[in-house]
N, C-alpha and C positions, 0 to 999 in steps of 0.2 A: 240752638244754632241750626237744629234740621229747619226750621221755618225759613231761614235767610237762603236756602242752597237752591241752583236750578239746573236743570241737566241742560249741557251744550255739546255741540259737536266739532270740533276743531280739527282743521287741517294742519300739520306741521312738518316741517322737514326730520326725513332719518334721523339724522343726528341728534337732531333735539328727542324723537323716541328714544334712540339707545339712554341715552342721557336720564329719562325720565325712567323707562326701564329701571336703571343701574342705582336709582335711588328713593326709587317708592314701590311699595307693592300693587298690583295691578286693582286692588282696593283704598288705596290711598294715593292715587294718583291724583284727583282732584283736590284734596288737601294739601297737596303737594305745588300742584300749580298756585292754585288761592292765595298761596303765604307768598307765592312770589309775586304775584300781579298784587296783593294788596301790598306789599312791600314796595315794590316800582310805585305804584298809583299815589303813596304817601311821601316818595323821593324823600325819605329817611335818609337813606345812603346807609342805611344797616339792613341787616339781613336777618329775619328769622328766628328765633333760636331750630335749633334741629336741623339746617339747611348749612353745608359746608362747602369747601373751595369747588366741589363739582357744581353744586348750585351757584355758587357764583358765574362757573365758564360759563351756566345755560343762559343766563342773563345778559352777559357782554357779547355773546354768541346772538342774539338778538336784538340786542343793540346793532350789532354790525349788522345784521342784514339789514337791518333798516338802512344802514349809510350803504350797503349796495343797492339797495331799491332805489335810494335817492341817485346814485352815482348813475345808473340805471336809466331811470329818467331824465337827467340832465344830458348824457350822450342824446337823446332821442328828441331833445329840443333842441338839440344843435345840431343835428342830421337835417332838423326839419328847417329849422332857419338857414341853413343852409343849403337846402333846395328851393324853398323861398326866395332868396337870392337868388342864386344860379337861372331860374325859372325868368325874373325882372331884370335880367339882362338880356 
């Protein structure tokens, strides 16, 4: 399994550290992640084994930012279209 692994560098919000903190050792944080990006990547809808309700929050926890990023960017097409407008009149 060492042949499959590659070191990355990731940016992630507070809370997802504490989160990640509170449930891996600072040597198994990457196995940690892994089990849940291959779990997501396979939309199983199961989790894990070894991965419990706090691994779940971290999950839906990123889910949701994703639908704020979108909510995000929709305000900002309709600030724009709406000067767009304003603008052709």
């Amino acid at each position: 399994m060492a042949d499959d692994k590659q070191r990355v560098t990731l940016t992630i919000t507070t809370e997802a550290i504490e989160v990640l903190e509170s449930h891996s050792s600072e040597r198994k944080r990457g196995e940690f992640v892994s089990q849940l990006l291959e779990s997501y990547g396979r939309g199983a809808g199961t989790v894990p084994s070894g991965l419990d309700v706090e691994s779940l929050r971290l999950q839906v926890l990123g889910i949701m930012a994703q639908g704020k990023n979108a909510d995000a960017r929709l305000v900002k097409v309709e600030q724009t279209l709406a000067a767009m407008i304003a603008s052709s009149r």
